[in-house]
C-alpha positions as CSV (number, residue, x, y, z in Angstrom):
1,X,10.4,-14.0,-12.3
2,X,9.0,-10.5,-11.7
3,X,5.9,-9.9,-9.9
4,X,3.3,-7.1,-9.9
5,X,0.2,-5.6,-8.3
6,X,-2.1,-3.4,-9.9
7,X,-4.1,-0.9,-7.9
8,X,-7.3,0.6,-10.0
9,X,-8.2,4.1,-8.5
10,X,-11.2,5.6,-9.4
11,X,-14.6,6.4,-7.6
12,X,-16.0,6.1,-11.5
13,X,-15.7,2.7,-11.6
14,X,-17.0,1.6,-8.1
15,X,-20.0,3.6,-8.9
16,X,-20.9,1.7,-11.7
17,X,-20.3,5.4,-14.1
18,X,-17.6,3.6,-16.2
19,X,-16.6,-0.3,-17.0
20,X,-12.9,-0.9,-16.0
21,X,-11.1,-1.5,-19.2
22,X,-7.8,-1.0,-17.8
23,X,-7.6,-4.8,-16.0
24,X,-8.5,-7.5,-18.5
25,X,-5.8,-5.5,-20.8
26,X,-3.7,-5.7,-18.1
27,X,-3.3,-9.6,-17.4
28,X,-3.4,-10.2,-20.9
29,X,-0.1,-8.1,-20.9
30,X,1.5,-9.1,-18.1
31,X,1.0,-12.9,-19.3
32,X,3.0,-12.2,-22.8
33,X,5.4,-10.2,-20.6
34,X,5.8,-12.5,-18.2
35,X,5.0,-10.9,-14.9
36,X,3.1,-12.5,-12.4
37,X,0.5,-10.4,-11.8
38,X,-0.5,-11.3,-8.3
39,X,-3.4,-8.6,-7.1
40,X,-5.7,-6.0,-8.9
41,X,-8.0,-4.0,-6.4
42,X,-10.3,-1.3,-7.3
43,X,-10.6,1.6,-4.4
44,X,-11.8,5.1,-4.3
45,X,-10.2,8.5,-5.2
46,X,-9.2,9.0,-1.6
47,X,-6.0,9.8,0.0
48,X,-5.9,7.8,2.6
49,X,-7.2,4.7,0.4
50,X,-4.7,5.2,-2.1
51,X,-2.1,6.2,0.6
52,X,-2.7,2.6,2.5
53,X,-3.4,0.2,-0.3
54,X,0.2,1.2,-1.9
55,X,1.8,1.0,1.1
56,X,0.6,-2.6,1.7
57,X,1.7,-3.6,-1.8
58,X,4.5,-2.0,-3.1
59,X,6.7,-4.1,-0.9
60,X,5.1,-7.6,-1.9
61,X,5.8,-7.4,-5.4
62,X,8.7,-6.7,-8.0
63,X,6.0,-3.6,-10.2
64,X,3.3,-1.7,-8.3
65,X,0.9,0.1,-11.5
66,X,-1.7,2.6,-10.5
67,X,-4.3,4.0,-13.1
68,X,-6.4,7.0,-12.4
69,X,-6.4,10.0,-10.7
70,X,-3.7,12.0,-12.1
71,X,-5.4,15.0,-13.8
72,X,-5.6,18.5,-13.1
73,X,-8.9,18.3,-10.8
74,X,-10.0,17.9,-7.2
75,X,-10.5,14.3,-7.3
76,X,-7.5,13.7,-8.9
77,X,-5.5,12.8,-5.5
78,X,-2.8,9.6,-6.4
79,X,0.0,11.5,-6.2
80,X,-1.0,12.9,-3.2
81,X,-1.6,9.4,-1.9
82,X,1.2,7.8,-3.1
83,X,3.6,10.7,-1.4
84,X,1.7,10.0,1.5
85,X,2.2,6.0,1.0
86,X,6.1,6.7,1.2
87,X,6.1,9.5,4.2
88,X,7.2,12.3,1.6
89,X,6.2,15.3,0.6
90,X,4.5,16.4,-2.9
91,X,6.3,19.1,-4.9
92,X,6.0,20.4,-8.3
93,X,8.5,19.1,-10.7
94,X,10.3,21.9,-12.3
95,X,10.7,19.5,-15.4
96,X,7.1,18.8,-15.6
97,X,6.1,22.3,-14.4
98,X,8.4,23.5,-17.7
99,X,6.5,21.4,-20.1
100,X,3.2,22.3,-19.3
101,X,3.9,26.0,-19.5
102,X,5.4,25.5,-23.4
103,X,3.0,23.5,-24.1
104,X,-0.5,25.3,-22.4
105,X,1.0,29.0,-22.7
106,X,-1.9,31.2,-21.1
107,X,-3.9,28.8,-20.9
108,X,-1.4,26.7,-17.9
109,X,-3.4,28.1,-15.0
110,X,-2.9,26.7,-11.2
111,X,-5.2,23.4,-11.8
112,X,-3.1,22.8,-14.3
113,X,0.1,23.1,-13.2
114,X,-1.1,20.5,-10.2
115,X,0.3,17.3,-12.7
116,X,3.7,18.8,-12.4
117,X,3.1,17.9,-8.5
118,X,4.6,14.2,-7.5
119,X,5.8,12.5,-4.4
120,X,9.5,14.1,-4.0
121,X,12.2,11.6,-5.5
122,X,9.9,10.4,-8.1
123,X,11.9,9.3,-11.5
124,X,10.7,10.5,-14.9
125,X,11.1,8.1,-18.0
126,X,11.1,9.4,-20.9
127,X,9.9,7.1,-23.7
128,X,9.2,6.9,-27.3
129,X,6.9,9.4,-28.4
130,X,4.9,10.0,-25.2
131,X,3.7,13.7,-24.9
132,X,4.2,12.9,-21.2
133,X,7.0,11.1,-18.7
134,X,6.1,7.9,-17.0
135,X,6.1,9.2,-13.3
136,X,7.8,6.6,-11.0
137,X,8.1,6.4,-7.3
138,X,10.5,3.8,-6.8
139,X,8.6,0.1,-7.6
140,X,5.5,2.3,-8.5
141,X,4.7,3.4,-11.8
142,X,1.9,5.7,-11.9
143,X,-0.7,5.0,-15.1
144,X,-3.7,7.6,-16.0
145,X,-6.6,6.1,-16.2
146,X,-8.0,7.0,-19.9
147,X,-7.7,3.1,-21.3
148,X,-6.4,4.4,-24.7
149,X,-3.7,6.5,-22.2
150,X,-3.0,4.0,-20.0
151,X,-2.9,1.6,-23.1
152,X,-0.1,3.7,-24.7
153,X,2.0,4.5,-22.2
154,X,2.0,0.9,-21.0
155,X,3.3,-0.4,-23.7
156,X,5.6,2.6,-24.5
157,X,7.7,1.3,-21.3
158,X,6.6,-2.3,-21.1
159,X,10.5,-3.2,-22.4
160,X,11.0,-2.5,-18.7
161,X,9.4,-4.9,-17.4
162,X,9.6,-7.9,-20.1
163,X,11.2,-10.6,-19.0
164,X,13.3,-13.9,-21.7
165,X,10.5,-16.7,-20.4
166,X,6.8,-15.3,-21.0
167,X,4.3,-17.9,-20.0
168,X,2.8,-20.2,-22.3
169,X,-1.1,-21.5,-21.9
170,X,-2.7,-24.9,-23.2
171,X,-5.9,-26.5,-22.6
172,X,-8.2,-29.0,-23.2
173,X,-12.0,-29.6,-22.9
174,X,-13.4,-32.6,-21.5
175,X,-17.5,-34.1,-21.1
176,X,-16.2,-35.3,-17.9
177,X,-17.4,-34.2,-14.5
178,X,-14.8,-32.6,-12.7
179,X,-15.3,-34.9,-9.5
180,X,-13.9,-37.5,-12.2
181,X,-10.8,-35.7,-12.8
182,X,-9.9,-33.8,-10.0
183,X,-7.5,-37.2,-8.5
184,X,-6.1,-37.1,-11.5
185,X,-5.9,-33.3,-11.5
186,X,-3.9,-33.5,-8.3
187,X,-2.0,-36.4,-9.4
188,X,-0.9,-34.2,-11.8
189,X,0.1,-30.9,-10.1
190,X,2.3,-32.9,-7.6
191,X,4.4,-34.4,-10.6
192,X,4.9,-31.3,-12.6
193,X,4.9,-28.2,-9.8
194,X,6.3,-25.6,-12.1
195,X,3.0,-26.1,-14.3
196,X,-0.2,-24.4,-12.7
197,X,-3.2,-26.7,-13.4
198,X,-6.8,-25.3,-13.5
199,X,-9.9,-26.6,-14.3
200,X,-13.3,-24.8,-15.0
201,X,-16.9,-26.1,-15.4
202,X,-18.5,-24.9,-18.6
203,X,-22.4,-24.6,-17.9
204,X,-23.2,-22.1,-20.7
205,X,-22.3,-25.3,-23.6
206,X,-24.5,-28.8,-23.9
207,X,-23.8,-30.9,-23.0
208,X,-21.4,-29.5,-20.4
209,X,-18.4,-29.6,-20.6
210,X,-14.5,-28.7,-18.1
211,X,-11.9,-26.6,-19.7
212,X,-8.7,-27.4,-18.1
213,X,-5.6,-25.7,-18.6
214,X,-1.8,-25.9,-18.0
215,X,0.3,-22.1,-17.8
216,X,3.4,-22.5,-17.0
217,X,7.2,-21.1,-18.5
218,X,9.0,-24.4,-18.3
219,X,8.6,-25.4,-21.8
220,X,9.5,-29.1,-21.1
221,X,7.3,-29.5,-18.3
222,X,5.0,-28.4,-19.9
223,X,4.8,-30.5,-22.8
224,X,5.3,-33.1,-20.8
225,X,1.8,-32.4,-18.5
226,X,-0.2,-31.8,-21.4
227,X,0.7,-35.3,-22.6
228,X,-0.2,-36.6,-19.1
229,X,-3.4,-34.8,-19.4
230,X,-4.5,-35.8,-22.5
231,X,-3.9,-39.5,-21.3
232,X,-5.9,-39.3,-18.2
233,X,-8.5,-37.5,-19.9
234,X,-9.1,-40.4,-22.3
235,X,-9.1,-42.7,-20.1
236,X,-11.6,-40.9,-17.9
237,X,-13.7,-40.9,-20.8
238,X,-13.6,-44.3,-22.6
């Protein structure tokens, strides 16, 4: 099944000036898509930074996103990094270039015209009704950063990326201590590997209480754990 990595770029957010919306959307998507989303980091709007970070990841996974940094200002540098990640040069786009002069008129001034600038080779897919291509550098699909952007376009090209076998969640919550369960816990992961099993102590709730759950794609399987759990689980507790 397809893998992906998801590289958050953005001085904003490490500084505390805006909340990153643009992850927790993110692995909720991937999970009804089906990707295994293996990494999000969060780094600055630097060249090198953005330059090394994709470089390190865009050969470990099937999908590479990148949010931020694609505007028209100085800080906006991804594209720069990202040609940089792949040893080419940036050039403008006359496609992109095009666009923004119909659609800006006199008002499509040099700072402007710096989004039709991406790594040479990049693809452009067009989707839907997207006022703007998804810009692609190979595995890497480059997101702005604006959640209700990123949001959109995401989901304009996310038939992409879908795969037939989306994974499929189910949990329980038990009183018991996890020091109680975790033999059986292990027990349980060595008889059904294609399940992942994962258990988390729930101190906010009285009394306290574990939520364990079983993700997995194999249906059968997991059907089959859950039942295991639930037995195990009562008779842990009776």
């Amino acid at each position: 099944m397809p893998t992906a990595a998801a590289i958050i770029i953005g001085d904003e957010i490490l500084s505390g000036k805006f909340t990153d919306e643009n992850s927790p959307w993110l692995i909720t998507r991937c999970k009804a898509l089906g990707i295994d989303l293996r990494r999000i980091c969060t780094i600055t709007d630097g060249i090198d930074d953005i330059a090394e970070t994709v470089g390190r990841w865009r050969s470990r996974v099937d999908y590479l996103f990148t949010t931020g940094g694609v505007g028209p200002t100085h800080d906006d540098l991804t594209m720069t990094g990202i040609a940089a990640a792949f040893g080419v040069p940036l050039v403008r786009h006359p496609e992109l270039e095009r666009m923004l002069r119909d659609k800006l008129g006199e008002r499509c001034n040099d700072e402007a015209l710096r989004m039709a600038d991406v790594p040479e080779g990049a693809e452009l897919w067009w989707e839907g009704e997207v006022r703007f291509p998804q810009v692609v550098v190979e595995n890497v699909c480059i997101f702005p950063g604006v959640p209700a952007l990123f949001q959109k376009k995401f989901d304009t090209v996310a038939h992409r990326f879908a795969t037939s076998a989306p994974r499929q969640v189910r949990s329980h919550i038990t009183e018991a201590a996890e020091i109680d369960i975790a033999a059986g816990l292990r027990t349980l992961a060595e008889r059904f590997p294609t399940v992942q099993i994962g258990s988390y102590p729930q101190f906010e709730v009285k009394p306290w209480t574990v939520k364990v759950t079983l993700d997995s794609r194999d249906l059968s399987a997991l059907a089959a754990a859950e039942a295991a759990l639930a037995a195990m689980l009562s008779k842990v507790q009776s």
